[in-house]
VEXDREN-2710 file (C-alpha; in Angstrom, 1 decimal):
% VEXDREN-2710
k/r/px/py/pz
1/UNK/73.5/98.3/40.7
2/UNK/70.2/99.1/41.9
3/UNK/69.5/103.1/41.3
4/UNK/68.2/104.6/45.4
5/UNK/66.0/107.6/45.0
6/UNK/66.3/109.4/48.2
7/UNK/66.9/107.2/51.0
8/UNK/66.5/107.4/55.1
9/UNK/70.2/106.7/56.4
10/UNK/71.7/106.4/59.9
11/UNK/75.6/106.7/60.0
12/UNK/77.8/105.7/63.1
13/UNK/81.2/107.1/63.6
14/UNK/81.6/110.8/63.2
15/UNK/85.6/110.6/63.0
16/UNK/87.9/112.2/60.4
17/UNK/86.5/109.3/57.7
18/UNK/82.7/108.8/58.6
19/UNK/82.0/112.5/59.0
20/UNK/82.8/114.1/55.3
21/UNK/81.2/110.8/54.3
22/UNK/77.7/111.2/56.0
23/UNK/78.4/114.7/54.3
24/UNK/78.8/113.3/51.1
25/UNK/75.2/111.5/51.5
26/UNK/73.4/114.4/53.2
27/UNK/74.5/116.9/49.7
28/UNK/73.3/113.9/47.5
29/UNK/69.7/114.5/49.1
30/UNK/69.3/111.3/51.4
31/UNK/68.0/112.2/54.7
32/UNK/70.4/111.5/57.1
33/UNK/70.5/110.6/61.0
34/UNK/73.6/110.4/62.3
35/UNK/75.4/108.5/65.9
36/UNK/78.8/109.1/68.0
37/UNK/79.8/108.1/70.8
38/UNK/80.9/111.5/71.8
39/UNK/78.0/113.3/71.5
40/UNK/79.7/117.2/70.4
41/UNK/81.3/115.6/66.9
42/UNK/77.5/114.7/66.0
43/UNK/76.2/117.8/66.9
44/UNK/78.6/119.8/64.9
45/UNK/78.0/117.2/62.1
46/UNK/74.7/118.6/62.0
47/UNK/75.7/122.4/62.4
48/UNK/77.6/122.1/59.4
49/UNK/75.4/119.8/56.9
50/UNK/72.2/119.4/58.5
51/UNK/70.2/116.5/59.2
52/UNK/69.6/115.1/62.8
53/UNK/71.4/113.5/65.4
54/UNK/70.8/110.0/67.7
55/UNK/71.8/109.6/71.5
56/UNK/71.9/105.6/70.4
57/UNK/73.0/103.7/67.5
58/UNK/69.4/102.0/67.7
59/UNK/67.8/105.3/67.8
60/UNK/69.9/106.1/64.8
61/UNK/69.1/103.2/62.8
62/UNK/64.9/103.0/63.4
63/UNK/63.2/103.9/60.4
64/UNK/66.6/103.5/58.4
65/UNK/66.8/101.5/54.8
66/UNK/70.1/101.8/55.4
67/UNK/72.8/102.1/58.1
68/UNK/76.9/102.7/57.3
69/UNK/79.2/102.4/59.7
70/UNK/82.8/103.6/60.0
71/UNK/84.2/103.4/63.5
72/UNK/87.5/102.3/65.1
73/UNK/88.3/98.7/66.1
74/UNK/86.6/94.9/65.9
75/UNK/84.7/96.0/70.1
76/UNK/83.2/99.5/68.5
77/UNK/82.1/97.6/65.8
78/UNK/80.3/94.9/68.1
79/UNK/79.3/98.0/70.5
80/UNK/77.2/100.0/68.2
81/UNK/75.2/96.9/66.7
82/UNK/74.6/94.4/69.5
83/UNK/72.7/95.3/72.7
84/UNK/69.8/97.1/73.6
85/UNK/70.3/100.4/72.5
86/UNK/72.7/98.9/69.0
87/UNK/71.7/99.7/65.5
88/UNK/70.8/96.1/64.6
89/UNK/67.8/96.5/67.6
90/UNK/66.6/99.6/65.6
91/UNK/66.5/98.0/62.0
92/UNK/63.7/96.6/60.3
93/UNK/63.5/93.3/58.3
94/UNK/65.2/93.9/54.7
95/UNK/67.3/96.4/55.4
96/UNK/71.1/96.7/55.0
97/UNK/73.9/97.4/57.5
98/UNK/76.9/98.6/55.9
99/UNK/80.3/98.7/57.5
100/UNK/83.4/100.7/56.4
101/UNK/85.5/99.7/59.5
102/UNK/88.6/97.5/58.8
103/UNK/88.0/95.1/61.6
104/UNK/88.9/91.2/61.6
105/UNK/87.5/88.9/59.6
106/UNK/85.9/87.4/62.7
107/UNK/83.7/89.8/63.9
108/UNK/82.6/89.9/60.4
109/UNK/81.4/87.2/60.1
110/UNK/80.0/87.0/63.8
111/UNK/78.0/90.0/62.9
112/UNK/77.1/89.0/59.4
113/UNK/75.4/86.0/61.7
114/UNK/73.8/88.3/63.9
115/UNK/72.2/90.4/61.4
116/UNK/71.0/87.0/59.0
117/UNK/69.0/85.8/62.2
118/UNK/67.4/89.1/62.1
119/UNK/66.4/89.0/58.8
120/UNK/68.9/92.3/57.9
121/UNK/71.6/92.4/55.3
122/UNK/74.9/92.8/56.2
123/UNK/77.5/94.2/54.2
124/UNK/81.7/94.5/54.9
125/UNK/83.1/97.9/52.7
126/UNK/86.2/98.6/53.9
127/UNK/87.8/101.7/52.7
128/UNK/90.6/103.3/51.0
129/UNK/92.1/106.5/50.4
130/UNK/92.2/108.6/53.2
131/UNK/91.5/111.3/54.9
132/UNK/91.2/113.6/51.7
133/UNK/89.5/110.3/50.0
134/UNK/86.9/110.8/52.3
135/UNK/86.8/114.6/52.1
136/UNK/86.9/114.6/47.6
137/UNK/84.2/111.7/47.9
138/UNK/87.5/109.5/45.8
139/UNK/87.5/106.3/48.2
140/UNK/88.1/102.7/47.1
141/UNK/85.5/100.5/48.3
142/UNK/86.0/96.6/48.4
143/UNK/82.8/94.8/49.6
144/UNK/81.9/91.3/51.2
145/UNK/78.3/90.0/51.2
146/UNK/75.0/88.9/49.6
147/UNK/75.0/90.2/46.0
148/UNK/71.5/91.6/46.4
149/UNK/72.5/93.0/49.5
150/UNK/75.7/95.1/47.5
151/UNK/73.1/95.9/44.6
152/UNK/71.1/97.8/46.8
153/UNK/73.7/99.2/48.7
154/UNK/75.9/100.4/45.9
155/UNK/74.2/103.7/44.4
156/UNK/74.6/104.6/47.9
157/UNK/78.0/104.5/48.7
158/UNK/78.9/106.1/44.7
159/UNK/78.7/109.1/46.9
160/UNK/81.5/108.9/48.1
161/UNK/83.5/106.4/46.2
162/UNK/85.5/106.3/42.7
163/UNK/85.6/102.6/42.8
164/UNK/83.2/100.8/44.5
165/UNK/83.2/96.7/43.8
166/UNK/81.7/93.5/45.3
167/UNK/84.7/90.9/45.6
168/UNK/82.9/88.1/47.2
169/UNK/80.5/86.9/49.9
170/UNK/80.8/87.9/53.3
171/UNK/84.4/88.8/54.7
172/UNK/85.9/89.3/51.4
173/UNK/85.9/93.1/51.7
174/UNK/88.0/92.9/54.7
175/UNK/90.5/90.3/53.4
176/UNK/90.6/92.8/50.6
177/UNK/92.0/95.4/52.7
178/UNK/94.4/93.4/54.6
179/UNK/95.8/92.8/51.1
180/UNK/95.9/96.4/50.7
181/UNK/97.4/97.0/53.8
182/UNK/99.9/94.8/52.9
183/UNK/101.1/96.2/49.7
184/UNK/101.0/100.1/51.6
185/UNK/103.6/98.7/54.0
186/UNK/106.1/97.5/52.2
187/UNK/105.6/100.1/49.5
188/UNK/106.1/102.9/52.1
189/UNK/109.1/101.4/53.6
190/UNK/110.2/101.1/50.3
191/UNK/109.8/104.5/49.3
192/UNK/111.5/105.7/52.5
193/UNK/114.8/103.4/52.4
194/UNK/115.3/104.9/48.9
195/UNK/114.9/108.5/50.0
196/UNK/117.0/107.5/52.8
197/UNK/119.7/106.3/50.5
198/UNK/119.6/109.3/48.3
199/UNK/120.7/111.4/51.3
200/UNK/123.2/109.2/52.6
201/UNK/124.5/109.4/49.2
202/UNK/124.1/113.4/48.6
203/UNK/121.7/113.7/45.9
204/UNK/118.7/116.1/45.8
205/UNK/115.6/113.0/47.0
206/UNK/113.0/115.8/44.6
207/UNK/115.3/115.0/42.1
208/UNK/115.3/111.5/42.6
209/UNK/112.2/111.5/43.2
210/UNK/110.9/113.3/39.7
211/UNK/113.2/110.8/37.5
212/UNK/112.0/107.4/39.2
213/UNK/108.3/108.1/39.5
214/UNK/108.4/107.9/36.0
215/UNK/108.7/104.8/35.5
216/UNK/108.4/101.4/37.7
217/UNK/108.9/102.5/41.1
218/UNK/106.3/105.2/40.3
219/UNK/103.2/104.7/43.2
220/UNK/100.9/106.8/45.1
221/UNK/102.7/106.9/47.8
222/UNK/105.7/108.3/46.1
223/UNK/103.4/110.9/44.6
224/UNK/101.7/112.0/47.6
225/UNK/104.0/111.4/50.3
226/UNK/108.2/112.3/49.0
227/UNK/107.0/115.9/49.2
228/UNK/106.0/116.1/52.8
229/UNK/108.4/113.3/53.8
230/UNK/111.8/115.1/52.7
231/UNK/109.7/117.9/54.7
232/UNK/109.9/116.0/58.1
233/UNK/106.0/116.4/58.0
234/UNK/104.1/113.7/59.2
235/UNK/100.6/114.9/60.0
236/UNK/98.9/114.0/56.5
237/UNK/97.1/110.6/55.9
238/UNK/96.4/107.2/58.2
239/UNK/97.7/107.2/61.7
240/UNK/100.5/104.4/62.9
241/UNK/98.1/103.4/66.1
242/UNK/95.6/102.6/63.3
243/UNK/98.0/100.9/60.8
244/UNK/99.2/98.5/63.5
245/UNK/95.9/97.7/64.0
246/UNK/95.5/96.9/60.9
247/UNK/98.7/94.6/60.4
248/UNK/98.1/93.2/63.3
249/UNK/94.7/92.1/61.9
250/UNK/96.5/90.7/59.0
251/UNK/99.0/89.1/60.8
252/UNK/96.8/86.8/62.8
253/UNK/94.6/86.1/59.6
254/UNK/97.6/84.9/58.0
255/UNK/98.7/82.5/60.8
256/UNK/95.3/81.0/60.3
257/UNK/95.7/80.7/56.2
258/UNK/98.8/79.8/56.0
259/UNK/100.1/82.8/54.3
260/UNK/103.9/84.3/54.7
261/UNK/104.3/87.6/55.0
262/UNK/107.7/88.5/56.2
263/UNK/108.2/91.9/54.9
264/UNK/104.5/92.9/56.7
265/UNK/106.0/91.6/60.4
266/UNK/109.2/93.1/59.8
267/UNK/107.2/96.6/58.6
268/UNK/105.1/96.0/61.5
269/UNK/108.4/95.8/64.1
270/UNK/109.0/98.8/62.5
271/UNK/106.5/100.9/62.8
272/UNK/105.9/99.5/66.8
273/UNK/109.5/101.3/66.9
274/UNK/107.9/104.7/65.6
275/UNK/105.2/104.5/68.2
276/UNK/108.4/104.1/70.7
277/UNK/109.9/107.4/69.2
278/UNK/106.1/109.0/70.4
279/UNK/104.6/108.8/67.0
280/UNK/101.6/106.7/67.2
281/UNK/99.7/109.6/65.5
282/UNK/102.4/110.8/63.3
283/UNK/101.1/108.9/59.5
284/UNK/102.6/105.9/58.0
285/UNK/105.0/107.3/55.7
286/UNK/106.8/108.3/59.4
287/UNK/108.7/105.3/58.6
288/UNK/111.1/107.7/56.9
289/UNK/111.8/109.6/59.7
290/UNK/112.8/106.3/62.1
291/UNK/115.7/105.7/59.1
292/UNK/116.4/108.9/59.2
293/UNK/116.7/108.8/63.4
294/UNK/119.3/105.9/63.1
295/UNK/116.5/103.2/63.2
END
């Protein structure tokens, strides 16, 4: 890891992720420029932590060693680097584009192509962890891309990471968190069919709950969701909108691979049946409360 004294730093996507993360590199001392599309959340961004806001991602990104990104699907992605007015037109020669957006491996590596023709580094660095990740500076962050690239980009993101680590060259960040992805939906399904079962059966799900995440079934999900699951409170992590997203990104990698994941379509089926029930912003671990509806 190459060790960034203060560094000029453009950041596009002031959403419930990007924001506390821009925050995170403002209090380290960087100086910090950052984008939205609506106009308001970048403005109060700056009300709150300082620093300066762009009307363009190119505007954003001039005079930048370094640009992150963390916006919401594979076409906002595309829409704040390419064009006229996209960061990749404001960047200079050497310097490095990092994205935190879980977006398909595609426009990875269209973009990765984009930004090499330029003569600008392009790293993938999807996230994990959350809203309150974002907030405590605690994310996981798997990386794609040149290794130099990473090096230099590393010291950066520590501030707001408690694991960040190169996996490979370009797109491996992403097929990182499809994996991830992958292991949360089943997990959470999981976690609700046994709390489920505990109440069809009379038991106290706490108790249950206390006794089995002791040992194998222990996860993080069990420790940060039971609680506010057996609740019927839904409003605390990842959306389901976003999630399918997200499985439906993995789905159509694995029919190009070659990989079987029955457990991630049938999850998937589920959740599309939450968003049916009006809960497309209700957070994964809603899963619970389609069993609980007679799902």
């Amino acid at each position: 890891m190459e060790r960034i004294g203060m560094a000029k730093l453009a950041f596009l996507g002031m959403g419930v992720m990007g924001a506390p993360m821009a925050g995170h590199l403002q209090n380290a001392g960087h100086d910090v420029t950052v984008y939205n599309r609506t106009a308001s959340r970048a403005q109060d961004w700056v009300t709150t932590h300082g620093g300066a806001m762009a009307k363009t991602p190119r505007e954003a990104a001039q005079g930048a060693d370094f640009v992150m990104a963390c916006v919401g699907n594979d076409d906002d992605l595309r829409s704040v680097c390419l064009g006229e007015d996209g960061a990749f037109a404001g960047m200079g020669s050497g310097t490095v584009f990092v994205d935190h957006t879980t977006v398909s491996a595609v426009v990875t590596a269209e973009l990765y192509g984009a930004a090499d023709a330029m003569q600008i580094s392009f790293v993938d660095a999807p996230i994990s962890g959350g809203q309150a990740g974002a907030e405590n500076g605690a994310l996981s962050i798997m990386c794609g891309g040149d290794a130099g690239a990473y090096a230099r980009a590393e010291s950066i993101m520590q501030s707001y990471a408690k694991l960040c680590r190169r996996i490979g060259d370009s797109g491996a960040g992403q097929i990182t968190k499809m994996c991830n992805q992958i292991a949360i939906a089943g997990l959470v399904q999981g976690l609700s069919e046994a709390l489920h079962f505990a109440d069809k059966a009379g038991l106290d799900g706490r108790a249950v709950v206390e006794v089995i995440s002791q040992g194998a079934a222990g996860s993080w999900q069990m420790n940060n969701r039971y609680e506010t699951m057996l609740e019927d409170q839904f409003e605390h992590g990842f959306a389901v909108d976003w999630m399918r997203k997200d499985l439906g990104i993995c789905l159509d990698t694995a029919n190009e691979n070659g990989a079987s994941l029955p457990v991630t379509a049938l999850v998937d089926q589920f959740y599309k049946d939450v968003q049916k029930m009006g809960g497309g912003r209700w957070d994964t671990s809603s899963l619970f409360k389609r069993l609980k509806a007679g799902g």
